[in-house]
C-alpha positions in Angstrom: 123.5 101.8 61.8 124.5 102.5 65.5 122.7 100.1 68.2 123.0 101.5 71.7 121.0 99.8 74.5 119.6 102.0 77.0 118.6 100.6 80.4 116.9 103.1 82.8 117.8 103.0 86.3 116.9 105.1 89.3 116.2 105.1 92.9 112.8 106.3 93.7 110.7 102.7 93.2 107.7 102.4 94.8 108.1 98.8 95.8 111.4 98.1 96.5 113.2 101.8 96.8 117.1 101.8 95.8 116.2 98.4 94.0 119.0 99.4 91.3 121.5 99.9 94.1 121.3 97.2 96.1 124.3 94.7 96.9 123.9 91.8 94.6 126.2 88.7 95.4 129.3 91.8 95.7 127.7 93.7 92.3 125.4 96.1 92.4 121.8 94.7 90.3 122.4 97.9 88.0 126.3 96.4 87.5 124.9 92.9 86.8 122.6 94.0 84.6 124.9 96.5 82.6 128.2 94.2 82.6 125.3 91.8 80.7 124.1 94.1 78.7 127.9 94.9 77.4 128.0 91.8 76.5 125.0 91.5 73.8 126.3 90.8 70.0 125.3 93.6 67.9 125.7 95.7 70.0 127.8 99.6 69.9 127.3 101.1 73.1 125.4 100.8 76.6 124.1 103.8 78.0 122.4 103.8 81.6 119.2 106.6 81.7 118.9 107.8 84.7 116.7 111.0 86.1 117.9 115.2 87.0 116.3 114.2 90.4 119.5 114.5 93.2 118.8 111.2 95.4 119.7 109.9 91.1 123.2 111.5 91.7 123.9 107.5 93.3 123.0 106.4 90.2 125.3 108.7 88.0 127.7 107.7 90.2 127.5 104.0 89.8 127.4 104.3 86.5 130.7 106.0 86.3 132.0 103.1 88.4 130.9 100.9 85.7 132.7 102.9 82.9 129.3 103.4 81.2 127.8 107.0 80.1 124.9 108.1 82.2 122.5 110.7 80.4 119.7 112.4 82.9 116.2 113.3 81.4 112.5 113.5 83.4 111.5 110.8 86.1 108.2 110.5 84.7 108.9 111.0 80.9 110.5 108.3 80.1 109.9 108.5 76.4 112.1 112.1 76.5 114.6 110.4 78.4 115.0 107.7 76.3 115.3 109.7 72.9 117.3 112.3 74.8 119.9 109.8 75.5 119.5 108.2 72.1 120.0 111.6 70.1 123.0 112.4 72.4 124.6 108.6 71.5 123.5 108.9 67.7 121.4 105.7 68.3 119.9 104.2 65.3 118.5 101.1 66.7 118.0 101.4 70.0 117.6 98.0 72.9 115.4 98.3 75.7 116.4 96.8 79.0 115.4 97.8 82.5 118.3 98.3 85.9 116.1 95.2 87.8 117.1 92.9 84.8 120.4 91.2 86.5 119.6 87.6 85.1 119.4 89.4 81.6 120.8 86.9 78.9 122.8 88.4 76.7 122.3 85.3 74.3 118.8 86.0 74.4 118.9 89.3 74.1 120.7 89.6 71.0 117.8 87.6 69.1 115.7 90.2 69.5 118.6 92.4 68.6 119.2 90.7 65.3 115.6 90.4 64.7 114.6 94.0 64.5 118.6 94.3 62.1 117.2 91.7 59.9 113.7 93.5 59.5 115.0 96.6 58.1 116.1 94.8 55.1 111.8 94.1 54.8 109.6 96.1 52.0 107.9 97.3 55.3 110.8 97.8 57.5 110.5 97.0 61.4 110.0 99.3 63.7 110.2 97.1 66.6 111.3 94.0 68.4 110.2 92.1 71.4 110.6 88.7 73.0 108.1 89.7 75.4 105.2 90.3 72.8 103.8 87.0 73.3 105.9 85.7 77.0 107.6 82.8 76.5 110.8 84.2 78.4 111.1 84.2 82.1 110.6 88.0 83.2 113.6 89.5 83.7 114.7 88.6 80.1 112.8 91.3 78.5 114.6 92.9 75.9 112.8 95.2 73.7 114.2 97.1 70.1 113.2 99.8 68.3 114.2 102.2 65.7 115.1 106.0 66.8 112.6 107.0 64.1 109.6 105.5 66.0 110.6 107.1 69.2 110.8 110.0 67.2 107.3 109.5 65.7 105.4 109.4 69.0 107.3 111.8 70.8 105.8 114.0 68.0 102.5 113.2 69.1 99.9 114.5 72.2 100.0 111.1 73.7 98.8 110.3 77.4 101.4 110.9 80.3 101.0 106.4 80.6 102.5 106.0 77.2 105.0 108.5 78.0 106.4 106.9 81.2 106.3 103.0 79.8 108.2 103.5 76.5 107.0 101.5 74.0 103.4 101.0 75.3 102.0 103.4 72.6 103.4 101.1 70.3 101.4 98.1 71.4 98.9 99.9 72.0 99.0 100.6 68.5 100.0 97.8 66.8 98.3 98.7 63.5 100.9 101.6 63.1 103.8 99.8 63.9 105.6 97.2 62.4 106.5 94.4 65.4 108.2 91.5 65.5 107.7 88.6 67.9 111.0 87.1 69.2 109.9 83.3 71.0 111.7 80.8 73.1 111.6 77.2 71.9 109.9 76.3 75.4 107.4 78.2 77.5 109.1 79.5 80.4 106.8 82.0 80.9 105.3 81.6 83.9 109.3 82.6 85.9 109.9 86.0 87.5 113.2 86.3 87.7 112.9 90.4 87.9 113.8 92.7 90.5 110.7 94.8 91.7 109.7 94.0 95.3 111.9 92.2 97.9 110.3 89.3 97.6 112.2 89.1 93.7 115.3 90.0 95.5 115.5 87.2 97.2 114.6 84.8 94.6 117.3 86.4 92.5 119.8 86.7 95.6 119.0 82.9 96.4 119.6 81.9 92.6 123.3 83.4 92.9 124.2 81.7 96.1 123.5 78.0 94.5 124.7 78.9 91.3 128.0 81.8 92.2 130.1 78.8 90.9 128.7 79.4 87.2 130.8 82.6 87.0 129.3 86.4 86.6 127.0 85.5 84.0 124.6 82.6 85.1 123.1 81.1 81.9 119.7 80.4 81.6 119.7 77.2 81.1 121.7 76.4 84.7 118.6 78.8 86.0 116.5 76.5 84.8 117.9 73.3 85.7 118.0 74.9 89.1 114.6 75.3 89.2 113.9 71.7 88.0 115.7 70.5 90.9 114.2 73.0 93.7 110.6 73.5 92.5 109.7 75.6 95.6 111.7 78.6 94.5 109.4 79.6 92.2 106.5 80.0 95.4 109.2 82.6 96.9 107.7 85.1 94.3 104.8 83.8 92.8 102.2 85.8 94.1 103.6 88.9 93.1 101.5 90.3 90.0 103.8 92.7 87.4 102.5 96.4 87.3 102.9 96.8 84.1 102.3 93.5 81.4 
C-alpha cells in the first residue's frame, strides 16, 4: 500500500497572491511546508499539485528546486488534480496537506497517517482520516487521509463544482457514505491560526520563526506553544481573520 501526500500549491490566491512563494525566514512557505511533509512516518512519496495555468510555471519550478515531482491538473478542479496526480504516483493512501501549511508537524501528521493505515484492517475499512474533523489542532496542522478508492468514487459522481474544488468536502458532507476517523489532540488548541492565507497570517508565522529560528528548520509544536504562553498578544495579530472554508 503506497502513501503519497499531495499538497497543492499555486499562485493565484485571492487573499494573499504568491502566498506559496513568498520568502519565509530564507525558505520558501511551499519549501517549509514540503521539507515537513518529507518528513512524516509512513510515508512513500511527496508530490506538490500544482495547476496548467503559466503564472504556476513558478511553482513547477520551485518544486524542482525542492527535488519533489510536480503534477499539473485544473485550478478549479481540484478533485481531478488530486486523483490525476495520485493515479500518476500509484497512490493508495493518499495525505492531504495544503502549500500555506509551513508549521505542519510532521509528528502530528503521521497520527492521522497511521490512523486511516490501522482502519483498513476494520470489517468496515476507513475511507478517511482527519485531525481536523472535530479542531482541536492549531490551523495550519491540518492533515487529511484518504483512500484513492474514495476519490475515485466521487469523481465518478455529478457532484457540485464546491465539492470539486475543496477535496474532501463531499465526504463530510456525506458522512453517512463514508467511513471517517477523528484524529484529536490531548489539549484544545483549537482556537490558533497558524496558516498562511492573508498577510496578516504571514506575519504571525514570520514573527514565530524570528523568536524561535534557534529551534532549527522544524519548529515543534510544543516550542509554538510555549511561545505563545509567554507572548499572549500574538495570537491578536490574526485573530480576526475568519477561514473561508471550515
Amino acid at each position: 500500500m503506497k502513501t503519497v501526500v499531495i499538497i497543492q500549491a499555486r499562485v493565484g490566491s485571492s487573499r494573499l497572491p504568491g502566498k506559496a512563494l513568498l520568502d519565509l525566514a530564507g525558505q520558501t512557505v511551499l519549501g517549509h511546508t514540503v521539507m515537513r511533509a518529507l518528513r512524516i512516518e509512513g510515508v512513500d512519496e511527496v508530490v506538490v499539485a500544482t495547476t496548467v495555468e503559466e503564472r504556476d510555471d513558478a511553482v513547477v519550478r520551485e518544486a524542482e528546486r525542492l527535488g519533489v515531482p510536480c503534477f499539473r491538473g485544473s485550478e478549479h478542479d481540484v478533485l481531478s488534480r488530486y486523483l490525476g496526480a495520485a493515479r500518476r504516483h500509484d497512490a493508495d493512501l493518499i495525505v492531504r496537506i495544503t502549500s500555506d501549511c509551513p508549521l505542519i508537524d510532521p509528528v502530528e501528521s503521521a497520527k492521522v497517517v497511521r490512523a486511516l493505515v490501522r482502519g483498513q484492517e476494520d470489517p468496515r475499512p476507513a475511507d478517511y482520516a482527519s485531525n481536523g474533523l472535530r479542531r482541536t489542532y492549531p490551523r495550519g496542522l491540518d492533515t487529511e487521509a484518504v483512500t484513492r478508492d474514495a476519490l475515485e468514487r466521487i469523481y465518478a459522481l455529478e457532484t457540485a463544482p464546491r465539492e470539486r474544488e475543496h477535496v474532501t468536502l463531499y465526504i463530510n458532507e456525506h458522512a453517512d457514505d463514508f467511513r471517517r476517523i477523528s484524529v484529536e489532540n490531548d489539549e484544545d488548541h483549537g482556537d490558533y491560526r497558524w496558516t498562511v492565507d492573508t498577510p496578516e497570517d504571514f506575519q504571525l508565522v514570520s514573527e514565530i520563526w524570528r523568536r524561535l529560528a534557534a529551534e532549527g528548520p522544524i519548529i515543534p509544536t510544543r516550542s509554538i506553544l510555549a511561545l505563545f504562553a509567554r507572548e499572549p498578544a500574538l495570537k491578536q495579530i490574526n485573530a480576526h481573520i475568519e477561514q473561508k472554508i471550515p
